[in-house]
VOMARTOR-650744 format. One record per residue: x, y, z of N, C-alpha, C, O in turn; residue in one letter. Coordinates in steps of 0.2 Angstrom, whole numbers, plus 2048, in hexadecimal, padded with zeros to 3 digits. Example, Ala and Ser with C-alpha at 12.3 -4.5 7.8 and 13.67 -1.06 7.14 Angstrom:
<vovos>
<vovo n_east="842" n_north="7E4" n_up="827" ca_east="83E" ca_north="7EA" ca_up="827" c_east="842" c_north="7F0" c_up="827" o_east="847" o_north="7EF" o_up="82A" aa="A"/>
<vovo n_east="840" n_north="7F5" n_up="823" ca_east="844" ca_north="7FB" ca_up="824" c_east="840" c_north="800" c_up="827" o_east="843" o_north="806" o_up="828" aa="S"/>
</vovos>
This chain:
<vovos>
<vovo n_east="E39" n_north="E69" n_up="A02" ca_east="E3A" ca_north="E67" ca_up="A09" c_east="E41" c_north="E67" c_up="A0B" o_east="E43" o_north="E6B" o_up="A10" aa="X"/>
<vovo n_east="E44" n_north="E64" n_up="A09" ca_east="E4D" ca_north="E65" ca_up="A0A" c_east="E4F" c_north="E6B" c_up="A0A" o_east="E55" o_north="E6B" o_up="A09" aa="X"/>
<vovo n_east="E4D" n_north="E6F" n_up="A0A" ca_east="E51" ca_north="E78" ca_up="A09" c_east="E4E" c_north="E78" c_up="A0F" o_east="E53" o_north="E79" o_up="A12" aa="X"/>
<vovo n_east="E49" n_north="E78" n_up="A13" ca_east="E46" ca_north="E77" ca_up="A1A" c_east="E4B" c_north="E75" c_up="A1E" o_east="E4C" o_north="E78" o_up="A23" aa="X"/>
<vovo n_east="E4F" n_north="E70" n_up="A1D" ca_east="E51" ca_north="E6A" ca_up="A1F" c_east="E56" c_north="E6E" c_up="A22" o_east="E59" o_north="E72" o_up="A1E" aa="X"/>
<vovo n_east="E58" n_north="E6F" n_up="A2B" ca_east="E5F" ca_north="E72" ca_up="A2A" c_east="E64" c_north="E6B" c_up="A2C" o_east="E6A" o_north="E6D" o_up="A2E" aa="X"/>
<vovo n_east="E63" n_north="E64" n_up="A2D" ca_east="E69" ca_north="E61" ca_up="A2C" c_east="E6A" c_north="E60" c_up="A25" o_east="E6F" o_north="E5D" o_up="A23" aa="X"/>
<vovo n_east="E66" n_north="E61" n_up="A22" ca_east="E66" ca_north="E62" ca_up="A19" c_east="E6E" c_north="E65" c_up="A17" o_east="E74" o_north="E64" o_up="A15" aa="X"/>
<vovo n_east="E68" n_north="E6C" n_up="A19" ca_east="E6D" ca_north="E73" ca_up="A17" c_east="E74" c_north="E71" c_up="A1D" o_east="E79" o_north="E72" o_up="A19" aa="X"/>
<vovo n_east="E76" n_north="E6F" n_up="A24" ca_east="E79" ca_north="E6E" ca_up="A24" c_east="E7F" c_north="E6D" c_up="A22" o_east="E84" o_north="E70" o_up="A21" aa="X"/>
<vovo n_east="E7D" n_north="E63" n_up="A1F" ca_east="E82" ca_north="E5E" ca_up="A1C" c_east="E86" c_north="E62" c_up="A15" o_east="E8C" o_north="E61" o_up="A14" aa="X"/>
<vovo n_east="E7F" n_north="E66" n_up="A11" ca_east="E82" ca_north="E66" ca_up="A0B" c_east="E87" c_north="E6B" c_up="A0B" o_east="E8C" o_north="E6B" o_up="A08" aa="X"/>
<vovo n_east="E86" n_north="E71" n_up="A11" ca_east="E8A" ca_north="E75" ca_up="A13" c_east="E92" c_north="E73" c_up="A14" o_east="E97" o_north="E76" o_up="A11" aa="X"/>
<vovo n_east="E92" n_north="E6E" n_up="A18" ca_east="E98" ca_north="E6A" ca_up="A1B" c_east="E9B" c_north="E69" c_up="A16" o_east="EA1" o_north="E6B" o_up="A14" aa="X"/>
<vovo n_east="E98" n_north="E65" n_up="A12" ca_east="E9A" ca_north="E5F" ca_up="A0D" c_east="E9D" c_north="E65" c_up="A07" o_east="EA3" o_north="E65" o_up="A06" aa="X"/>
<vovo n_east="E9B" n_north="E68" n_up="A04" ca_east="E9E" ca_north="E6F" ca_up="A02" c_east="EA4" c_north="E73" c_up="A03" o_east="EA9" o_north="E75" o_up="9FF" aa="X"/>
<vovo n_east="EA3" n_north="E73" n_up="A09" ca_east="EAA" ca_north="E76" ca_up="A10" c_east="EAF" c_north="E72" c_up="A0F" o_east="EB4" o_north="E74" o_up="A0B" aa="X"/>
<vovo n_east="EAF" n_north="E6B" n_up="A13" ca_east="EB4" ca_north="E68" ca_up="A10" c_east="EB7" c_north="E65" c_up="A09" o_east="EBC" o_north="E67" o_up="A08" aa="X"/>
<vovo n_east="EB4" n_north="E63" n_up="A05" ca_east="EB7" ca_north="E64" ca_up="9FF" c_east="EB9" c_north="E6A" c_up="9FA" o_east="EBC" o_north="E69" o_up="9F5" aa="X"/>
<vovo n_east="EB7" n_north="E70" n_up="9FE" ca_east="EBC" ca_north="E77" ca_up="9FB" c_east="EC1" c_north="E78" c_up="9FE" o_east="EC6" o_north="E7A" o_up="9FB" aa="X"/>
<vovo n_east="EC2" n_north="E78" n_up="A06" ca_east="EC9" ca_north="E77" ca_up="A08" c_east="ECD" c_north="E72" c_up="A08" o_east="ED3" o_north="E73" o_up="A09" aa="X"/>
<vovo n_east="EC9" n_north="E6A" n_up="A07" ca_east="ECF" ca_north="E66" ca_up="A06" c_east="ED5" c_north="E67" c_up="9FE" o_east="EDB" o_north="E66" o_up="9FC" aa="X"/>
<vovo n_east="ECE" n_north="E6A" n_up="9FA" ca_east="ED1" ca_north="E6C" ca_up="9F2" c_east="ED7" c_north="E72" c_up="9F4" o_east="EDD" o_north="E71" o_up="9F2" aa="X"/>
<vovo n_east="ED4" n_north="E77" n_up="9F7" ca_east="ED9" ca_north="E7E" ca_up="9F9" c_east="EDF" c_north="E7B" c_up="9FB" o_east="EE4" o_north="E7D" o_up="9F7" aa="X"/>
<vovo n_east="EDF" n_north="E76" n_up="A02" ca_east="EE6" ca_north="E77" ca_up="A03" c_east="EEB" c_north="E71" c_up="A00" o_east="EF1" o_north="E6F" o_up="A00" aa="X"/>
<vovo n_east="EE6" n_north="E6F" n_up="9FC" ca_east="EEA" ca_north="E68" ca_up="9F7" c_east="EEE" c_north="E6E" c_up="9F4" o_east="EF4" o_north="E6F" o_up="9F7" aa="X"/>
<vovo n_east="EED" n_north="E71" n_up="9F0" ca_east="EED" ca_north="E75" ca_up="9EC" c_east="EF5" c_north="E7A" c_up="9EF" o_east="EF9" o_north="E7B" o_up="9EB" aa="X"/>
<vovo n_east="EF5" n_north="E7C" n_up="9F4" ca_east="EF5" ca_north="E81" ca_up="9F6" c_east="EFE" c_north="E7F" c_up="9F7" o_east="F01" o_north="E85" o_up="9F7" aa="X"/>
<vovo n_east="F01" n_north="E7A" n_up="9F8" ca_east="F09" ca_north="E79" ca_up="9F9" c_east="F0A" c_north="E7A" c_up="9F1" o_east="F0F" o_north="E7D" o_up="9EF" aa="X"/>
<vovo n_east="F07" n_north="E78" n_up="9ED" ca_east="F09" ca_north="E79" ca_up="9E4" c_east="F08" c_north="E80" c_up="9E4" o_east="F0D" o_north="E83" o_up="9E2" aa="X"/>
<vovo n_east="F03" n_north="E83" n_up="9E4" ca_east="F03" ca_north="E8A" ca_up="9E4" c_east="F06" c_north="E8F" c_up="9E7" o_east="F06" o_north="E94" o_up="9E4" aa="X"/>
<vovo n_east="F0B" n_north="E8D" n_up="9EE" ca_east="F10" ca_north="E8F" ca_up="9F3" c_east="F16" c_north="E8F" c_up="9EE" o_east="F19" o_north="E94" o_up="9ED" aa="X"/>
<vovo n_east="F18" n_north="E89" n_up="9EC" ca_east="F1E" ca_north="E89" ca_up="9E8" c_east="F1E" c_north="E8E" c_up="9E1" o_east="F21" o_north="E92" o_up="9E1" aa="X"/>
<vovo n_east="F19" n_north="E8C" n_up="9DD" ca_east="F17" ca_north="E93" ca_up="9D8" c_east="F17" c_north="E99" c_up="9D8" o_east="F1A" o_north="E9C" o_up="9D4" aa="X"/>
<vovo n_east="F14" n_north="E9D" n_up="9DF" ca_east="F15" ca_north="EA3" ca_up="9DD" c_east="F12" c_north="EA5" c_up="9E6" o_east="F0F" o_north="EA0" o_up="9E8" aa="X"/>
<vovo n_east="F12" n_north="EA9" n_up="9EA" ca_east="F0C" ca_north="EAC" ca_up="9EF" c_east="F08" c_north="EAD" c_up="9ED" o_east="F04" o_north="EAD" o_up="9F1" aa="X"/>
<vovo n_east="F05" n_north="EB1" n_up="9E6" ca_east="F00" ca_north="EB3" ca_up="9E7" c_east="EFA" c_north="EAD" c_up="9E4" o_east="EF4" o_north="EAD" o_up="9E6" aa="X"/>
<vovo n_east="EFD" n_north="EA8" n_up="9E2" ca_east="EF8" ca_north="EA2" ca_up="9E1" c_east="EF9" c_north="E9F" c_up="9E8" o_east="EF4" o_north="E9C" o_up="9EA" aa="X"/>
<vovo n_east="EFC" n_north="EA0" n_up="9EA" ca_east="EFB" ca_north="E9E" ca_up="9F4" c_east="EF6" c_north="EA2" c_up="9F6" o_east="EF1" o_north="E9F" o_up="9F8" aa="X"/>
<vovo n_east="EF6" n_north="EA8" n_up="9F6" ca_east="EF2" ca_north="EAE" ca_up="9F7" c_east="EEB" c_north="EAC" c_up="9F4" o_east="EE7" o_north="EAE" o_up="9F8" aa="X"/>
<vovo n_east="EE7" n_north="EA9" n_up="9EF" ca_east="EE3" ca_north="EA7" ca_up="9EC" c_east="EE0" c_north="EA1" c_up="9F0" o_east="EDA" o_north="EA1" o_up="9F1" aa="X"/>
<vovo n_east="EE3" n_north="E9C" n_up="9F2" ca_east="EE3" ca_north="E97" ca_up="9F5" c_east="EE1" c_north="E99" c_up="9FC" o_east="EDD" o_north="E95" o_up="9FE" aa="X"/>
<vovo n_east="EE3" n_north="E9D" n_up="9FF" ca_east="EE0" ca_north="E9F" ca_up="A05" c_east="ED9" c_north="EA2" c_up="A03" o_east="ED3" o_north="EA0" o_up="A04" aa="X"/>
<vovo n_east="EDA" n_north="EA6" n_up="A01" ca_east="ED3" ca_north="EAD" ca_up="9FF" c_east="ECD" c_north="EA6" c_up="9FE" o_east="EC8" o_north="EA7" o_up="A02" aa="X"/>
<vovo n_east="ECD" n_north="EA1" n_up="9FB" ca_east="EC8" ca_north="E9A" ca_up="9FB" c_east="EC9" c_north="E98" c_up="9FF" o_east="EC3" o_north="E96" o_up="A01" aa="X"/>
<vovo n_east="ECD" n_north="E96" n_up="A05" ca_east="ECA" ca_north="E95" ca_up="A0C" c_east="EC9" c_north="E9B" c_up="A0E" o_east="ECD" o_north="E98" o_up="A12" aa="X"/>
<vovo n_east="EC8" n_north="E9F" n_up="A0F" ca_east="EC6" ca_north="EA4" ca_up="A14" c_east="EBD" c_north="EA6" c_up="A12" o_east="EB8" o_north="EA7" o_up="A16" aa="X"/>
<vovo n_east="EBE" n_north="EA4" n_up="A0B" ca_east="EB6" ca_north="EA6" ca_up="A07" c_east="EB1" c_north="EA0" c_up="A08" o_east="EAB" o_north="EA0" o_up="A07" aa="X"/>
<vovo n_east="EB6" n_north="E9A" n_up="A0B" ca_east="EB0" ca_north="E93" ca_up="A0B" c_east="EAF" c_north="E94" c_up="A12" o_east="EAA" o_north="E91" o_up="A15" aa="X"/>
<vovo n_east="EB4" n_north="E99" n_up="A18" ca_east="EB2" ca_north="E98" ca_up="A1D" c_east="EAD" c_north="E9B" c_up="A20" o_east="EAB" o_north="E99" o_up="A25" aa="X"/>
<vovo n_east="EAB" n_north="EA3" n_up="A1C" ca_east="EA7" ca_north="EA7" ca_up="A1A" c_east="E9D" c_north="EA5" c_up="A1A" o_east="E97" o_north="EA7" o_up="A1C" aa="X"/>
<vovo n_east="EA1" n_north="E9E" n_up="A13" ca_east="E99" ca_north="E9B" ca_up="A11" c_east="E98" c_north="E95" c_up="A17" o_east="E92" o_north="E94" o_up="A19" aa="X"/>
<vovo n_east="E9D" n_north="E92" n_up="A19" ca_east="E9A" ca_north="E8C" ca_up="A1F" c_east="E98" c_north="E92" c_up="A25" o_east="E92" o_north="E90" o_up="A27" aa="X"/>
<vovo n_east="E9A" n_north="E98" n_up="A28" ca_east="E95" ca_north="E99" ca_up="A2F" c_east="E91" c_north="E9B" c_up="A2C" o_east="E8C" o_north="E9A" o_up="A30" aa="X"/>
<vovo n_east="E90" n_north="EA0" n_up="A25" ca_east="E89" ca_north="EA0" ca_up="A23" c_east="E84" c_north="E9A" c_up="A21" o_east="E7F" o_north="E9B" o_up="A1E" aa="X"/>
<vovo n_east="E86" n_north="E94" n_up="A22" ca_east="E83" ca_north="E8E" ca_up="A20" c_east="E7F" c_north="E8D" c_up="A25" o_east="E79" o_north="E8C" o_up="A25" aa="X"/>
<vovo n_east="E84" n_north="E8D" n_up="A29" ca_east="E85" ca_north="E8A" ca_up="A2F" c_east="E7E" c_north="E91" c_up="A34" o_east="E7B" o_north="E8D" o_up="A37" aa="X"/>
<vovo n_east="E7C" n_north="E96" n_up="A34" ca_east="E78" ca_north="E99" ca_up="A34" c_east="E72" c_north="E99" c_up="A31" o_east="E6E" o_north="E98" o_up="A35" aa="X"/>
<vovo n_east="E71" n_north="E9A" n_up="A2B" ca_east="E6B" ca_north="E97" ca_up="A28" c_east="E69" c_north="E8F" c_up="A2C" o_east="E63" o_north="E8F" o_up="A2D" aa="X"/>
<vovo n_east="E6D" n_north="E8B" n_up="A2E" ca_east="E6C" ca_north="E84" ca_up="A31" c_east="E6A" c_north="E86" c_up="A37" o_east="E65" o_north="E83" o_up="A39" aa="X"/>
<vovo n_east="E6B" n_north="E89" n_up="A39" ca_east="E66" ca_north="E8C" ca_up="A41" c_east="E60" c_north="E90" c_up="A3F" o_east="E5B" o_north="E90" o_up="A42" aa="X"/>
<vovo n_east="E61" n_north="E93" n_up="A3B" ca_east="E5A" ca_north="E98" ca_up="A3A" c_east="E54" c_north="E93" c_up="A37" o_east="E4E" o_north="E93" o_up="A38" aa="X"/>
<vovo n_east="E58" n_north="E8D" n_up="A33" ca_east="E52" ca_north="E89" ca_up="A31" c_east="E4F" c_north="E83" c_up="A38" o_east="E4A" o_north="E80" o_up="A38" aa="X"/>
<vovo n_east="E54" n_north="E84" n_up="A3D" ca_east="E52" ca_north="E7F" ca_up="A41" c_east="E4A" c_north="E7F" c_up="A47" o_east="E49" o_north="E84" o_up="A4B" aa="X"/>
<vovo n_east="E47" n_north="E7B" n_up="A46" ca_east="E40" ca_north="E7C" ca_up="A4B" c_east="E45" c_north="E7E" c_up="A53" o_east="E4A" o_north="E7C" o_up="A55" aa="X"/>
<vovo n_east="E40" n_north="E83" n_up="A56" ca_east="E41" ca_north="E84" ca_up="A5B" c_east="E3A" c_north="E83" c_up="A5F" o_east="E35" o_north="E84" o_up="A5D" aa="X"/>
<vovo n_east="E3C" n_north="E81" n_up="A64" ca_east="E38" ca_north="E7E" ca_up="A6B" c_east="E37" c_north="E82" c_up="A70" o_east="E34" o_north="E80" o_up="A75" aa="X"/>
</vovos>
């Protein structure tokens, strides 16, 4: 039933989203001082979580009942 669920699939979407870019940009001033290309890696993960959130975020509308 919850795979149905699109405030389901929404939440778990979100809640995924935010704790990969909060980890990314933590991350990402240590990574800045190290080297650009671990900068460069730090972005490529946010760019890939924002990829999976509007795809989440679509599945979340295609499971919703329409009226």
């Amino acid at each position: 039933y919850l795979d149905k669920d699109p405030v389901f699939v929404l939440s778990c979407g979100v809640l995924i989203y935010q704790a990969g870019i909060s980890m990314a940009y933590a991350m990402f001033n240590d990574a800045l001082a190290e080297s650009y290309n671990t900068a460069r890696i730090c972005l490529c993960i946010v760019f890939v979580l924002n990829i999976f959130f509007y795809a989440v975020l679509t599945m979340a509308l295609k499971r919703s009942p329409v009226k």
